[in-house]
C-alpha positions as CSV (number, residue, x, y, z in Angstrom):
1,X,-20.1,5.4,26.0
2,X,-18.0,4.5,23.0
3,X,-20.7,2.7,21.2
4,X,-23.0,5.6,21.8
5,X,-20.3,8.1,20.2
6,X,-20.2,5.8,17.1
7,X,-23.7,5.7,16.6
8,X,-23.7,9.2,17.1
9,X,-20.7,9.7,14.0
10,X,-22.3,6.8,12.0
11,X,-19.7,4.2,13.4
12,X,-16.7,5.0,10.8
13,X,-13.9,4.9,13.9
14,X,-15.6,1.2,15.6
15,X,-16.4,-0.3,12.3
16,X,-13.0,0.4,10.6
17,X,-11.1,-1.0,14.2
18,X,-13.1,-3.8,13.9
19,X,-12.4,-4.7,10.1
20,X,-8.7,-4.3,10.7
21,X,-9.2,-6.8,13.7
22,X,-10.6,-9.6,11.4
23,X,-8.5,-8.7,9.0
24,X,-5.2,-8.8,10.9
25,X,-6.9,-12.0,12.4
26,X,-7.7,-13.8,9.0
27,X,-3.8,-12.8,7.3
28,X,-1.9,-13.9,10.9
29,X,-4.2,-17.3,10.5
30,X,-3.6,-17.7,6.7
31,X,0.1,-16.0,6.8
32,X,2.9,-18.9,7.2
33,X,5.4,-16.2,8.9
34,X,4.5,-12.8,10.4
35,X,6.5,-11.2,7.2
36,X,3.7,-12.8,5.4
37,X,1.6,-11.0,7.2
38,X,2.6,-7.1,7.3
39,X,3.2,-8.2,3.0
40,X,-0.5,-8.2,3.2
41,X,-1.3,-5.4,5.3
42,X,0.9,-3.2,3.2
43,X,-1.0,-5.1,0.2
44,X,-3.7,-3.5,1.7
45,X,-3.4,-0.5,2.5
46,X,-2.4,-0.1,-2.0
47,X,-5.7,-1.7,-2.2
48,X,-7.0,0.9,-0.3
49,X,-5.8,4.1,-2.1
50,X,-6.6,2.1,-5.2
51,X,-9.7,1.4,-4.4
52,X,-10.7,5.0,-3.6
53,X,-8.9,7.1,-5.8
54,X,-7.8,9.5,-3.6
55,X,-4.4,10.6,-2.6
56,X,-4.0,11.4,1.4
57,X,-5.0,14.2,2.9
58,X,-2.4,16.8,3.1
59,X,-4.8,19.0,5.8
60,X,-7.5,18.2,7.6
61,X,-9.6,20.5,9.7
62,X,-10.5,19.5,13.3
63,X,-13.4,21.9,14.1
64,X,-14.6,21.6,18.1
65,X,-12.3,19.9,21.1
66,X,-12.6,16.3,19.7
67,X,-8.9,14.7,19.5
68,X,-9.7,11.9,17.3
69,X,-8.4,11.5,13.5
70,X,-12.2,11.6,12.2
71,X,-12.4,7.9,11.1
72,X,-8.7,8.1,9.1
73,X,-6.8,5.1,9.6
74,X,-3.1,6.7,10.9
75,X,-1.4,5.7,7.6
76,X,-3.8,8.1,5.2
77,X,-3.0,10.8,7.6
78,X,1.0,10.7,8.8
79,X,1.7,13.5,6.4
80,X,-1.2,15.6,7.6
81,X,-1.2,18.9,8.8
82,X,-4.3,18.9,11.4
83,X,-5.3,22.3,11.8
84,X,-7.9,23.2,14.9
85,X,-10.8,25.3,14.6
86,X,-13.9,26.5,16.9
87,X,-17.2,24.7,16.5
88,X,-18.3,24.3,13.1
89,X,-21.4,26.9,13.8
90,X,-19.3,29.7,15.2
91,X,-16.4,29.5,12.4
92,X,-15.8,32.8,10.8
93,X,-14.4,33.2,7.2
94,X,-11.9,35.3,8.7
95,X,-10.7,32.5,10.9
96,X,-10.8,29.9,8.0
97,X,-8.4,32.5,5.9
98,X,-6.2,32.6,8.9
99,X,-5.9,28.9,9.2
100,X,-5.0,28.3,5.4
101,X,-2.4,31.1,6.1
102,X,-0.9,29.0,8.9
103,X,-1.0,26.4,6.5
104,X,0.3,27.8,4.1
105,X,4.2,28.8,5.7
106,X,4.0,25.6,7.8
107,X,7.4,23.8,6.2
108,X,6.8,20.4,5.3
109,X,10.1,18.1,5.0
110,X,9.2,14.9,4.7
111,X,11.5,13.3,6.6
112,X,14.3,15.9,5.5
């Protein structure tokens, strides 16, 4: 059932789990104390925003009743506002311009 969901959304959720396994797998191998080893995750995950030149998403829209993070590892997205919509076909403008209101007086703190 999995599988057949991945193939369905091009595999971004099973294929990122299962680099993140090897690679976990490969640094706890190579690491000479587990410290080592979150160093290099951390490494990483700088790589990683590096790499794409992108900053995190600040929102992301969920349209339909799925519940997943859409293929974002939980680090791009712990400052994310996720914000629900209907299915993708039946979204009005309206309803978009509603949401980014919502998003728009939602307080974010940071941690303050």
């Amino acid at each position: 059932m999995i599988k057949a969901a991945e193939r369905a959304t091009a595999g971004t959720v099973l294929e990122k789990v299962e680099q993140f396994k090897t690679v976990m797998k490969d640094a706890l191998q190579d690491a000479r104390c587990p410290k080592d080893a979150v160093q290099f995750v951390q490494n990483s995950k700088n790589f990683e925003h590096q790499a794409n030149g992108m900053p995190d998403p600040e929102i992301i829209f969920r349209f339909g009743n799925s519940n997943a993070l859409l293929g974002y590892p939980p680090w791009h997205v712990n400052h994310s506002e996720i914000l629900d919509l209907g299915y993708h076909r039946d979204v009005l403008p309206s309803e978009f311009v509603e949401v980014l209101e919502i998003y728009s007086k939602i307080e974010k703190r940071y941690g303050k």
